[in-house]
TORDOKOL-146094 format. One record per residue: residue number from 1; residue in one letter; x, y, z of N, C-alpha, C in turn. Coordinates in nm, 2 decimals. Example, Ala and Ser with C-alpha at 12.3 -4.5 7.8 and 13.67 -1.06 7.14 Angstrom:
BEGIN
NODE   pos   code      n.x      n.y      n.z     ca.x     ca.y     ca.z      c.x      c.y      c.z
NODE     1      a     1.32    -0.57     0.78     1.23    -0.45     0.78     1.32    -0.33     0.78
NODE     2      s     1.28    -0.22     0.71     1.37    -0.11     0.71     1.29     0.00     0.79
This chain:
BEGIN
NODE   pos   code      n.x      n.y      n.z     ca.x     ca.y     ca.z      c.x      c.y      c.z
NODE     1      x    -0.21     2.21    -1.68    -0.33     2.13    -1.68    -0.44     2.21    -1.61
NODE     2      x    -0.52     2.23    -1.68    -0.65     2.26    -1.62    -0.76     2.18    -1.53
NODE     3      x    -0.82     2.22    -1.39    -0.91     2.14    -1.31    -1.00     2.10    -1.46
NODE     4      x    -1.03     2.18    -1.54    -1.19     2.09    -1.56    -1.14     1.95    -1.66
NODE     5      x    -0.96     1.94    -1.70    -0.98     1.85    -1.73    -0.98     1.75    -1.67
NODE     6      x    -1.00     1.71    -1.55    -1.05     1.59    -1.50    -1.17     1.60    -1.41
NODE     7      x    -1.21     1.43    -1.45    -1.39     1.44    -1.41    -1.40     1.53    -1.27
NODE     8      x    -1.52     1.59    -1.27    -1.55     1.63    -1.08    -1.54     1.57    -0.98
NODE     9      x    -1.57     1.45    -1.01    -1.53     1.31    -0.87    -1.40     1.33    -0.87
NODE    10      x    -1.30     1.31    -1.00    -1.19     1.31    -0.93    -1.09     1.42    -0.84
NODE    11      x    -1.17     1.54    -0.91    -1.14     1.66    -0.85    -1.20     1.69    -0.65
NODE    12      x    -1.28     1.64    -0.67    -1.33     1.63    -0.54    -1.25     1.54    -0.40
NODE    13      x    -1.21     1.39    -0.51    -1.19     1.33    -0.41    -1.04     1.35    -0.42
NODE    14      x    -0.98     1.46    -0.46    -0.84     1.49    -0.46    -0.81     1.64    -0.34
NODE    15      x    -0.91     1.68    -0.36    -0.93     1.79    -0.27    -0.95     1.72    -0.11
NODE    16      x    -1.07     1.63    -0.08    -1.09     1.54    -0.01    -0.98     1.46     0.06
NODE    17      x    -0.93     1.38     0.00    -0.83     1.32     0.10    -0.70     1.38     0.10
NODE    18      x    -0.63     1.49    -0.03    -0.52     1.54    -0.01    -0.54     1.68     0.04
NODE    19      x    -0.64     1.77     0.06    -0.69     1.85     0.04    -0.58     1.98    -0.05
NODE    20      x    -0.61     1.93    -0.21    -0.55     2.02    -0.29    -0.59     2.12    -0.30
NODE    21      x    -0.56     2.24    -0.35    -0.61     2.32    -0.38    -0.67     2.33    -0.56
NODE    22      x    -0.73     2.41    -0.62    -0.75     2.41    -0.71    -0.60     2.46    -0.80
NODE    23      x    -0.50     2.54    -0.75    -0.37     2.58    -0.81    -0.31     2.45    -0.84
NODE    24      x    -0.28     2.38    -0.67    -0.22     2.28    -0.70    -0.24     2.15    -0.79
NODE    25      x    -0.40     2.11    -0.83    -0.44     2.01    -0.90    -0.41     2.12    -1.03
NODE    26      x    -0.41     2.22    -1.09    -0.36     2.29    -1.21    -0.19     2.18    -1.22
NODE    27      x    -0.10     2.24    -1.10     0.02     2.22    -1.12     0.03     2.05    -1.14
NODE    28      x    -0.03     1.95    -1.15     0.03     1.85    -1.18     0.04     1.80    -1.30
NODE    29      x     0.20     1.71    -1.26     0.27     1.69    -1.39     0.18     1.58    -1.46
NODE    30      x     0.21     1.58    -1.60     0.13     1.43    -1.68     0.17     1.27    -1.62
NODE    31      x     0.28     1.26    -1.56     0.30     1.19    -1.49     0.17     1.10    -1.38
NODE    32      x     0.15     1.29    -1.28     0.06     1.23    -1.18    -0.07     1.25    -1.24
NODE    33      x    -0.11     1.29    -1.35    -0.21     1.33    -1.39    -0.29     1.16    -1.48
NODE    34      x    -0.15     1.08    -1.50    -0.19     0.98    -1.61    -0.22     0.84    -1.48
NODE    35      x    -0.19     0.87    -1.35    -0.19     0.80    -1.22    -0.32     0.85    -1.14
NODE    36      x    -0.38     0.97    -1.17    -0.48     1.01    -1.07    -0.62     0.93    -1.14
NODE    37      x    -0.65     0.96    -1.23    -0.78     0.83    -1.26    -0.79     0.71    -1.19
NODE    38      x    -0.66     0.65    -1.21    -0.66     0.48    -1.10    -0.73     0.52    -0.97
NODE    39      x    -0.81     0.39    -1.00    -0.90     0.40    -0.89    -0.82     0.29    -0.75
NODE    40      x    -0.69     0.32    -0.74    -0.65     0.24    -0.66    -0.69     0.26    -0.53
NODE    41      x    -0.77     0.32    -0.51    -0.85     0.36    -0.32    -0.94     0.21    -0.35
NODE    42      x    -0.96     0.12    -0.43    -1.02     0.01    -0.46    -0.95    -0.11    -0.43
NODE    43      x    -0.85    -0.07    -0.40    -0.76    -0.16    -0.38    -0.72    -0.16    -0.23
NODE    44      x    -0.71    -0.30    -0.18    -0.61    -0.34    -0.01    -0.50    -0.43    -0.05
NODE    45      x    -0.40    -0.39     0.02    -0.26    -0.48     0.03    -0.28    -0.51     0.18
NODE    46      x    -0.27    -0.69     0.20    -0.26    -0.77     0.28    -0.07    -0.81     0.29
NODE    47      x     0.00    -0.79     0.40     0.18    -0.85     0.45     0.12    -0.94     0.51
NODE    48      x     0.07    -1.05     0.46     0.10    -1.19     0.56     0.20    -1.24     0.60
NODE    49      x     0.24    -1.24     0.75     0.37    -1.28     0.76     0.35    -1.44     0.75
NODE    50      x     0.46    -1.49     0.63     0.46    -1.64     0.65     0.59    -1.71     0.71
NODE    51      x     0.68    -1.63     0.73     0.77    -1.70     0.81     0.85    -1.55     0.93
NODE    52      x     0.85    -1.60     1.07     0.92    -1.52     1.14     0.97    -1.56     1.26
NODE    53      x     1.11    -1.52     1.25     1.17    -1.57     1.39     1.27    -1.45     1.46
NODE    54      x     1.19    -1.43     1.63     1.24    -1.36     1.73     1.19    -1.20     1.70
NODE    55      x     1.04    -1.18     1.64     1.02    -1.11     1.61     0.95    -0.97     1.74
NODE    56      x     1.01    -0.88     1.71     0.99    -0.79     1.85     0.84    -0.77     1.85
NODE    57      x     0.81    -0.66     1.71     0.64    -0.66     1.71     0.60    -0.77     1.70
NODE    58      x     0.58    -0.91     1.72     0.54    -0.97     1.77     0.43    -1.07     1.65
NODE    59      x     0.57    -1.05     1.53     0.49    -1.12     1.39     0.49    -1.26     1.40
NODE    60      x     0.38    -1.34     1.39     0.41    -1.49     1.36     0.30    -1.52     1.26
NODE    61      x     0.35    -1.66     1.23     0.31    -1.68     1.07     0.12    -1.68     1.06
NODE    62      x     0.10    -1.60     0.98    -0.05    -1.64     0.95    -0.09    -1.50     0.99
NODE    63      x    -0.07    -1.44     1.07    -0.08    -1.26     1.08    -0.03    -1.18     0.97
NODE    64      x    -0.12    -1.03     1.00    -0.06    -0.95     0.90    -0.11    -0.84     0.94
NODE    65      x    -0.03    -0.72     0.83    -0.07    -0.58     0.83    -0.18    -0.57     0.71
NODE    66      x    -0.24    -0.48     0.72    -0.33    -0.43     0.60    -0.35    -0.28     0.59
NODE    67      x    -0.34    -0.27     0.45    -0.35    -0.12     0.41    -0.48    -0.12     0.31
NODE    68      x    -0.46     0.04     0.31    -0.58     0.10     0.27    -0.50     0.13     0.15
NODE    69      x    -0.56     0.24     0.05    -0.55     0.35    -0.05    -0.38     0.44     0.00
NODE    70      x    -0.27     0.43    -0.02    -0.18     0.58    -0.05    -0.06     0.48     0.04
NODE    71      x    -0.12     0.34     0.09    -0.03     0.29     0.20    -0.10     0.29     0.32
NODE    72      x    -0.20     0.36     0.35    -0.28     0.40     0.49    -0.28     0.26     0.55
NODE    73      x    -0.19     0.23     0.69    -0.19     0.13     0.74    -0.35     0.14     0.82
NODE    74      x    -0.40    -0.02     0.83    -0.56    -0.03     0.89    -0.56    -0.09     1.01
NODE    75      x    -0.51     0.00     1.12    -0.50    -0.09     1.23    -0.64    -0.16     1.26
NODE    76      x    -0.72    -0.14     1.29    -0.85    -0.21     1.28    -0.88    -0.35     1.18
NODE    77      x    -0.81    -0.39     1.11    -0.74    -0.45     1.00    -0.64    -0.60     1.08
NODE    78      x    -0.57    -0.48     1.10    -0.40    -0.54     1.13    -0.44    -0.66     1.23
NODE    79      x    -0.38    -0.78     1.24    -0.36    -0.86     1.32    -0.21    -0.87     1.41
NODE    80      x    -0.09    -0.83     1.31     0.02    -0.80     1.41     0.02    -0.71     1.52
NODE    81      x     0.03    -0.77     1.65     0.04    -0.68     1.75     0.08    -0.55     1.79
NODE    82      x     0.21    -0.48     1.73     0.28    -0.39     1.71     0.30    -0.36     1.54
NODE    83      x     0.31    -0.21     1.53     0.33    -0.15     1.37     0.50    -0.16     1.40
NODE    84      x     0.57    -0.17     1.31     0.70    -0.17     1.31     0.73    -0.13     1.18
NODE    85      x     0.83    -0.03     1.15     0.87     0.04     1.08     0.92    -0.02     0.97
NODE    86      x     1.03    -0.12     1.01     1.14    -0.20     0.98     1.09    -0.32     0.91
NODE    87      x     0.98    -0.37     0.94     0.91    -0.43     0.86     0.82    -0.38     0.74
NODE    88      x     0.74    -0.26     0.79     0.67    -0.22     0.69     0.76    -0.14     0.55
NODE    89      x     0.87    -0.06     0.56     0.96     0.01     0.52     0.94    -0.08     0.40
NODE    90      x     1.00    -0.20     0.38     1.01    -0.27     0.26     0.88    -0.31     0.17
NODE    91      x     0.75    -0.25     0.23     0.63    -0.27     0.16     0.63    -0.18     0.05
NODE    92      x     0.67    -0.07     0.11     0.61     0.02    -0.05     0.67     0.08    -0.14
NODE    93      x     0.78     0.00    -0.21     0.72    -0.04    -0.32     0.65    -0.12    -0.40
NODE    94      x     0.59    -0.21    -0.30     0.47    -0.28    -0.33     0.36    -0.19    -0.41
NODE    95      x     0.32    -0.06    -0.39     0.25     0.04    -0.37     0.30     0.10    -0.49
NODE    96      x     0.36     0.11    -0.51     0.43     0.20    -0.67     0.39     0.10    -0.71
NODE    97      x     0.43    -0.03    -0.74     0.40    -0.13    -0.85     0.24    -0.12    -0.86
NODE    98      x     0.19    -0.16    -0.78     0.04    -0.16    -0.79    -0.08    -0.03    -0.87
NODE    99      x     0.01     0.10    -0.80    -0.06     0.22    -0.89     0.00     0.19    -1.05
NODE   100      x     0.13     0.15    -1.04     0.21     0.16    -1.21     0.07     0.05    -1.27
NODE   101      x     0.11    -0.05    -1.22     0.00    -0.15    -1.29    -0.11    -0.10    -1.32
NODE   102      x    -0.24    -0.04    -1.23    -0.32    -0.02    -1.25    -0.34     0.11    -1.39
NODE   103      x    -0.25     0.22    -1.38    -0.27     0.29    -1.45    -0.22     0.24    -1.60
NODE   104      x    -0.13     0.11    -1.64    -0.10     0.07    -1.74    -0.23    -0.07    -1.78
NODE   105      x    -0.31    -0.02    -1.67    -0.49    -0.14    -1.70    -0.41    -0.30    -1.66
NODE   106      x    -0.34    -0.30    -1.59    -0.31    -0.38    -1.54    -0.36    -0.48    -1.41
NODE   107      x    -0.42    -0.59    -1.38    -0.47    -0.63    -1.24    -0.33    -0.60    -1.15
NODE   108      x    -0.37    -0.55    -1.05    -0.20    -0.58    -0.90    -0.21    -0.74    -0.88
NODE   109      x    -0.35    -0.80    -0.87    -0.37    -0.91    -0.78    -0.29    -1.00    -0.87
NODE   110      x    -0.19    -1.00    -0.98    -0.12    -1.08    -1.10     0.00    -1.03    -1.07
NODE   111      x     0.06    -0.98    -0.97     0.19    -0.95    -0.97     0.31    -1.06    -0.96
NODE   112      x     0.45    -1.03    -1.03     0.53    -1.17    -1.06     0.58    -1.14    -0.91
NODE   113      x     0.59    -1.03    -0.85     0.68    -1.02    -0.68     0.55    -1.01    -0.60
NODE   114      x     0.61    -1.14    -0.54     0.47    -1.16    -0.35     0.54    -1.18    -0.24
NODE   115      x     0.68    -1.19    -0.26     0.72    -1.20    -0.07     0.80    -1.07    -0.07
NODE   116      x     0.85    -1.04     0.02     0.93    -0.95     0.08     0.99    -0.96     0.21
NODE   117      x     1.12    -1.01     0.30     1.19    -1.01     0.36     1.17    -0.84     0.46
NODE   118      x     1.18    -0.85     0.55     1.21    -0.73     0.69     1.34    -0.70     0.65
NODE   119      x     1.38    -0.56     0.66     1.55    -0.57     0.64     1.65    -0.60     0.78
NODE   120      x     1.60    -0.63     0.86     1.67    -0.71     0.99     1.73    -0.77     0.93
NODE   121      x     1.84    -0.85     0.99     1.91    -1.01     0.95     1.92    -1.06     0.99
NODE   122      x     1.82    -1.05     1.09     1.82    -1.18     1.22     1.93    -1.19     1.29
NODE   123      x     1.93    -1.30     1.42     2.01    -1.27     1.53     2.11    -1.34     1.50
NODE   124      x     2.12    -1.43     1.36     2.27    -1.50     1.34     2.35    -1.42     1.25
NODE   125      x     2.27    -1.28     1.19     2.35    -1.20     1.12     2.37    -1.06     1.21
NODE   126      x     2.39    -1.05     1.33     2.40    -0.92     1.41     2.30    -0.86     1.43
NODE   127      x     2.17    -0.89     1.37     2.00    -0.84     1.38     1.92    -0.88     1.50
NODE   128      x     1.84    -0.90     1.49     1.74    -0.89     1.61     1.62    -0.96     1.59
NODE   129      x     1.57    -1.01     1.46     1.46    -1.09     1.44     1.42    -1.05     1.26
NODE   130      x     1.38    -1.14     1.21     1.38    -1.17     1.06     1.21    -1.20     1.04
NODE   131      x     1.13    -1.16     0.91     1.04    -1.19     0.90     1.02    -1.14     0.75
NODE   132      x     0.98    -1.30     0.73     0.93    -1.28     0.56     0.78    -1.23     0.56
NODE   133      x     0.71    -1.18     0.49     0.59    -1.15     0.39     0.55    -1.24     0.27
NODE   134      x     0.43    -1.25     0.24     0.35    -1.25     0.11     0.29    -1.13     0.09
NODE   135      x     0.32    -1.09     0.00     0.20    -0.98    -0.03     0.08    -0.99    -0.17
NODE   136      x    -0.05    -0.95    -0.09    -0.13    -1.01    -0.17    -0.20    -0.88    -0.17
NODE   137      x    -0.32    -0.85    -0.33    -0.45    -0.74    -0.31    -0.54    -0.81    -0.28
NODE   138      x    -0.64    -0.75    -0.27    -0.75    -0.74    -0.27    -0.86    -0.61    -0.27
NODE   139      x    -1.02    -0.65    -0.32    -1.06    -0.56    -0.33    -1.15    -0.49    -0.25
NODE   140      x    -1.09    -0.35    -0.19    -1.16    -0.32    -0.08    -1.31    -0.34    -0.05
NODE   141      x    -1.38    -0.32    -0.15    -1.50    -0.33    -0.19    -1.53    -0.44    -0.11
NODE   142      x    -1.44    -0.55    -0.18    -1.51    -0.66    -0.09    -1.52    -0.63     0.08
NODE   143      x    -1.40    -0.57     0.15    -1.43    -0.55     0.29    -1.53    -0.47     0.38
NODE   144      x    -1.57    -0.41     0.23    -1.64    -0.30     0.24    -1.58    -0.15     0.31
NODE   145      x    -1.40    -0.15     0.24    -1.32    -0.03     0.29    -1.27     0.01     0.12
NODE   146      x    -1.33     0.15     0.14    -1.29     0.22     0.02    -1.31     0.36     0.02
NODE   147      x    -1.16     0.43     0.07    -1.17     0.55     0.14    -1.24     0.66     0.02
């Protein structure tokens, strides 16, 4: 694939946040090439925790994480007290679905999957604390975040 076949913006802002090279935007497959148009840096994913019990980072219901564009967690954003791995871990594939949708002209904010469970199992299954999710988009734009 050749750089000039995709627009200059996209070339720019591929160099820009991934900082590609010109070889390496040559080398991608039609795969990432039919994914790079999506304008998904227009997009935020909101983890509202709506149910959690004994949670270490310190999740309780009505808080959340927020991401940016690629997954980019927004601490500035975030209302959970602590990032925790073990919770966020099970977010992304949130994040594949969302890019798949958009590049199939799909809305994300229509998706049939919105919760997602922590993989803990809580302290009655040998775990340590359990916490469900909603996951919701929204459009950066509106927060006025759009890397």
């Amino acid at each position: 694939m050749a750089q000039s076949e995709l627009a200059p913006e996209v070339v720019r802002r591929l160099k820009k946040i991934y900082g590609y090279t010109d070889e390496q935007i040559a080398k991608l497959s039609a795969k990432q090439r039919r994914l790079i148009p999506v304008e998904y840096y227009r997009y935020r994913m909101i983890a509202e925790v709506v149910r959690a019990e004994t949670c270490a980072a310190g999740c309780k219901p009505g808080l959340n994480y927020v991401f940016g564009a690629g997954g980019v967690l927004l601490p500035e954003e975030s209302s959970i007290p602590w990032y925790c791995v073990w919770a966020m871990a099970p977010l992304l594939p949130f994040f594949q679905i969302c890019y798949d949708r958009l590049a199939s002209g799909l809305d994300p904010k229509d998706m049939a999957f919105e919760y997602v469970w922590c993989p803990d199992t809580g302290l009655e299954c040998g775990g340590f604390g359990r916490v469900l999710f909603k996951i919701r988009w929204e459009n950066a734009s509106d927060k006025g975040q759009a890397p």
